[in-house]
PAKEKOL-155432 format. One record per residue: z, x, y of N, C-alpha, C in turn. Coordinates in steps of 0.05 Angstrom, whole numbers, plus 5000, padded with zeros to 4 digits. Atoms other than C-alpha are relative to their C-alpha. Example, Ala and Ser with C-alpha at 12.3 -4.5 7.8 and 13.67 -1.06 7.14 Angstrom:
# residues 2
500050184976515652464910500050185024;499949844976514352734979501449855022;
//
This chain:
# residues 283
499550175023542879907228497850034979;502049945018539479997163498349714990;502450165003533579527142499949974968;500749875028534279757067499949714993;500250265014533179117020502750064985;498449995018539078876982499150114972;501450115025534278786925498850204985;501649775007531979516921501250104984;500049945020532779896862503750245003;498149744987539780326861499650174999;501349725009539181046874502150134989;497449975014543281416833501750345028;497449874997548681996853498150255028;501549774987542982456880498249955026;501250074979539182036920497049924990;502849995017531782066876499649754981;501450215019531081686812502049714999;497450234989534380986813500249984969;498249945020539380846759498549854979;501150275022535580246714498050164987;501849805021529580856698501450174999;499349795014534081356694501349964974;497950105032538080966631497950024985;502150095023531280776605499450304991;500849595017528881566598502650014986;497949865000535381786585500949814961;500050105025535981246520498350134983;502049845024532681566452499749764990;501250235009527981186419500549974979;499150065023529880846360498650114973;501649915019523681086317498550295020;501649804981521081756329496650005004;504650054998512881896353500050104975;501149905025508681956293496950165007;502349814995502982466298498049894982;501950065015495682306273499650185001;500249635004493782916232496550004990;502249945023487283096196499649944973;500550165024484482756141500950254973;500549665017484783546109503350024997;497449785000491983726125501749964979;498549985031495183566061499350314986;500949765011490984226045501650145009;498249684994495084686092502649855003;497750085007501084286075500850144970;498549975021501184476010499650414999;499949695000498285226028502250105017;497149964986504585196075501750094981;497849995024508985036013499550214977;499849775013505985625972501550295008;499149784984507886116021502849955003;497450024998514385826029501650094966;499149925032514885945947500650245001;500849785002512486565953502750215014;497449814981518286786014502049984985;497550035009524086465981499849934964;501250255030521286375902502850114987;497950065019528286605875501749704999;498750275001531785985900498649774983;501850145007525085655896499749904963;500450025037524885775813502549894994;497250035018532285585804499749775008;499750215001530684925835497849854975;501450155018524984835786500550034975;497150075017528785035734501749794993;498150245005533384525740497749834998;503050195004526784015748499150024966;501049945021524684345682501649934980;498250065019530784285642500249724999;499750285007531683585660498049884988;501250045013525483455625499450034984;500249925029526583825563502749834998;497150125011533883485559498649644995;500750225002530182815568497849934968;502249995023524982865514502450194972;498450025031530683165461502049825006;497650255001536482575482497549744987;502550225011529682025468497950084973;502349915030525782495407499049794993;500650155015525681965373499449705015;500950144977524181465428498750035020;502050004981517881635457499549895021;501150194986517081035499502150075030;498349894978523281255542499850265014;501149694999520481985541497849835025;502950084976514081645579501349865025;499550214977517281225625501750115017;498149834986522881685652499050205011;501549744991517982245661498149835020;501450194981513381755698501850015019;498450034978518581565742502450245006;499249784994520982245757498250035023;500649974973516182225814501249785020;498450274983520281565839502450085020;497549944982526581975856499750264994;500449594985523382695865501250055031;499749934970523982575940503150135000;496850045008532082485926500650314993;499749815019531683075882499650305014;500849704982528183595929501150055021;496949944976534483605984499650305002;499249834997535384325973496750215004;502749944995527884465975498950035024;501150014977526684146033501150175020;498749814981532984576068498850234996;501149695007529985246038498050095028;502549974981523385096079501149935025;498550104978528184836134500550245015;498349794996531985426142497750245005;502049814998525785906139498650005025;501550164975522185506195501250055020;497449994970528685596240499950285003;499649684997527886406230503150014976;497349865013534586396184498750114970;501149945028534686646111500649814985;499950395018532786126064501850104971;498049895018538886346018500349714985;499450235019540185865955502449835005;498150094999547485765970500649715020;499750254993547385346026499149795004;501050205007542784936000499849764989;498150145016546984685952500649744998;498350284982550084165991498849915033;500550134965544884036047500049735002;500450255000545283336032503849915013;497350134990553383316055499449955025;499650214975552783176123498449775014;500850274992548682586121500649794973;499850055028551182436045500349604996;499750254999552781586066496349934983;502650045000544881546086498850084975;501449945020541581926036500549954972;498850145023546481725981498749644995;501150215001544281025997497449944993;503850064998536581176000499850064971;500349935027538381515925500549814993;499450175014540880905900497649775002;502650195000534780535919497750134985;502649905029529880965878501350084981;498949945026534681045827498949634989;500650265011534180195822496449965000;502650015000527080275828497950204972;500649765033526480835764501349644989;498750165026530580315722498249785000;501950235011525879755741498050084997;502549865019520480145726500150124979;498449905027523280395671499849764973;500450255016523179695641497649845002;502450065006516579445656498950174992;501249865019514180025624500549914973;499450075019516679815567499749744987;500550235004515779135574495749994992;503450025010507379265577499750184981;500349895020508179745522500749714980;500550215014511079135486498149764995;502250255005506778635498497550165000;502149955013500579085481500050114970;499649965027503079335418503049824992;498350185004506678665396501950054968;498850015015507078795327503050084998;498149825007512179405324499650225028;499749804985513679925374497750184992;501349765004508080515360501250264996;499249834999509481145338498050225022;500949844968507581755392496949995000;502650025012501681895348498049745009;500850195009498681195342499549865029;501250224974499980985415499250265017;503149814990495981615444498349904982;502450045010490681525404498749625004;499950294985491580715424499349965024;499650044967492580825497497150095001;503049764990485481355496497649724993;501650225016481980745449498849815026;500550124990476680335488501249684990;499250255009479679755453502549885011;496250004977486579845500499550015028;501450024959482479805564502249885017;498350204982486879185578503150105009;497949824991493379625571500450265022;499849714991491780245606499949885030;499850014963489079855669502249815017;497150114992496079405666501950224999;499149824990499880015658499650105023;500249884974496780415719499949795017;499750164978496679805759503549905005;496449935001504479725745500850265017;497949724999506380415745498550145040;501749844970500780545816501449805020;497650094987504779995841502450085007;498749904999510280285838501450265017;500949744995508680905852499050005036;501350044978505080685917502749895021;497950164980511280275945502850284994;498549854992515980855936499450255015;500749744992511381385963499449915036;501550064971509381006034503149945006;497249914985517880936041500850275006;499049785011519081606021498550225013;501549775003514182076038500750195024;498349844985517882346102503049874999;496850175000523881906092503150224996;497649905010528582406056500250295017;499549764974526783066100501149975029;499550104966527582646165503049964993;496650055002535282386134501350305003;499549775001535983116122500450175027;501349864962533783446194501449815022;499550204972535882806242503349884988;497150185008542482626203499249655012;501550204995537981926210500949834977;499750125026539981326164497349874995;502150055018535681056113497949825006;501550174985532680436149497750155019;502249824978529380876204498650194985;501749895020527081366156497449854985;502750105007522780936124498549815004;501750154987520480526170498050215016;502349824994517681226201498950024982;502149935022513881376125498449735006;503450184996510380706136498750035019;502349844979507880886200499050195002;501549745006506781556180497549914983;502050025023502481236121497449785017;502350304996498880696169499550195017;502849854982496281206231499250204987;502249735013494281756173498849904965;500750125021492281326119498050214979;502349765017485981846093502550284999;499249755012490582406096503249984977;497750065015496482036058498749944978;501150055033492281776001498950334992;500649825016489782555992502450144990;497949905002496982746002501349904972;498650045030498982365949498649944979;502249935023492882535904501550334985;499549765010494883225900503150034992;497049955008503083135895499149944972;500750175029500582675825497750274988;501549855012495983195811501150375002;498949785001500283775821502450014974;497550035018506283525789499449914974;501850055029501183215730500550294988;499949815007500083925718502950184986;497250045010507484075705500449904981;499050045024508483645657498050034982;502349875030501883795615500950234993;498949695011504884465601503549934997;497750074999510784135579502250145008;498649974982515184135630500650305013;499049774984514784865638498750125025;502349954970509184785701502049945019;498650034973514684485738502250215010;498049744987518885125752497450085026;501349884981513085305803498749645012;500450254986509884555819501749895019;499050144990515884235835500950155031;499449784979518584775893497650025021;503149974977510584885922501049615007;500050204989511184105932501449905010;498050124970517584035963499950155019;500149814980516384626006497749865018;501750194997509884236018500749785023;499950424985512883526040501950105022;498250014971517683836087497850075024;502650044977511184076122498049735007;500750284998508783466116501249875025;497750084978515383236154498850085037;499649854963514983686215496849995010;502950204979506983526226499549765001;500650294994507582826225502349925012;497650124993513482666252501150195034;499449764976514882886331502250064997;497850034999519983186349502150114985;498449965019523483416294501350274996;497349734986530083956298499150214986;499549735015527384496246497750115014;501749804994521984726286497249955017;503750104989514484676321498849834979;501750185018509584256280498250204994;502049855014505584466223498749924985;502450205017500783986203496849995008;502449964984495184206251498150204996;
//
């Protein structure tokens, strides 16, 4: 007669692991591991994303291209409305993430051994298009309200009359606009700061994990809280890459914008375990 305890654990089919840990392994975890990287690696993140220019830069240029044109079409639809010229181009880093879909597949596709061909890049956003459509519509509402407090602290520092382009450069540069410049960047770094700690692996992970939007960027804030030093350089140099771009009106971003999405998908795959396009390359 057997002795066994009622109370003992079941064993499953095989005889070995009992069934209550084999469910628990066997469940995927809701949030994937997040890797702590080097305070540095934003550096061979973005020397990643040159090289990825460099393999695929025809696609690479036709996406910045498009990047480029939409910023000459924006600046002649506003000519005459500077103030929407500044504030739309500002928040062009709000829903870059959104924007660089076919970027991030390029470097996707390269990483997996395939050829990073333009075409089916196209449309890498269809088979998760709910999710990521949704996460666009949240930095799209996040451009428009930024969009309007820009405009609102342009108003209330130049009360009289709107400024002409002239008048509010030479205003904005003026120590006498101190009070504007450090309510602007405290606005617009606001801004800027709360879409970049959702975002900053959010839209490659929807892309790669067919992952909806919630989980996505609840991994970018944990990505941004165990690498905090290498996320604030990370997003020193995106602002200072893509700056560069538009000082050469708008025609820096045919090569900026491409190195920095090629960039953030490395970003992706070294901070984020786990992830379907490949080994990690943040180390």
């Amino acid at each position: 007669m057997s002795t066994e305890s009622k109370d003992a654990p079941e064993a499953g089919a095989g005889g070995g692991t009992p069934r209550a840990a084999r469910d628990d392994r066997e469940a995927p975890a809701l949030l994937p591991g997040v890797r702590r990287v080097p305070t540095a690696a934003p550096l061979a993140w973005l020397a990643r994303g040159w090289d990825d220019f460099r393999a695929c830069w025809k696609a690479s240029v036709f996406y910045g291209l498009v990047f480029a044109a939409m910023g000459w079409l924006i600046a002649y639809v506003f000519r005459n409305a500077y103030e929407y010229v500044w504030a739309l181009t500002t928040g062009f880093l709000l829903v870059g993430p959104f924007l660089a879909i076919g970027i991030y597949d390029l470097s996707r596709r390269r990483q997996r051994g395939e050829p990073p061909m333009l075409a089916p890049t196209l449309d890498a956003w269809r088979p998760n298009v709910g999710s990521i459509g949704i996460f666009a519509l949240v930095l799209g509402v996040l451009l428009l309200v930024w969009s309007r407090a820009s405009l609102v602290v342009i108003a209330v520092s130049f009360p009289d009359e709107m400024p002409t382009l002239e008048r509010f450069v030479s205003g904005a540069l003026s120590p006498e606009n101190l009070e504007f410049l450090l309510a602007y960047f405290a606005v617009g770094g606001f801004f800027a700061a709360l879409v970049f700690a959702i975002s900053v692996v959010a839209v490659p992970m929807m892309l790669d994990r067919d992952t909806d939007g919630i989980v996505a960027a609840l991994t970018s804030l944990r990505a941004c809280r165990e690498n905090p030093g290498a996320m604030v350089l990370w997003a020193a140099l995106v602002a200072l890459v893509v700056g560069a771009g538009f000082a050469l009106w708008f025609a820096g971003l045919v090569v900026a914008v491409p190195v920095i999405g090629h960039a953030t998908w490395h970003a992706y795959s070294g901070v984020v375990a786990g992830h379907a396009g490949g080994g990690p390359t943040g180390r």
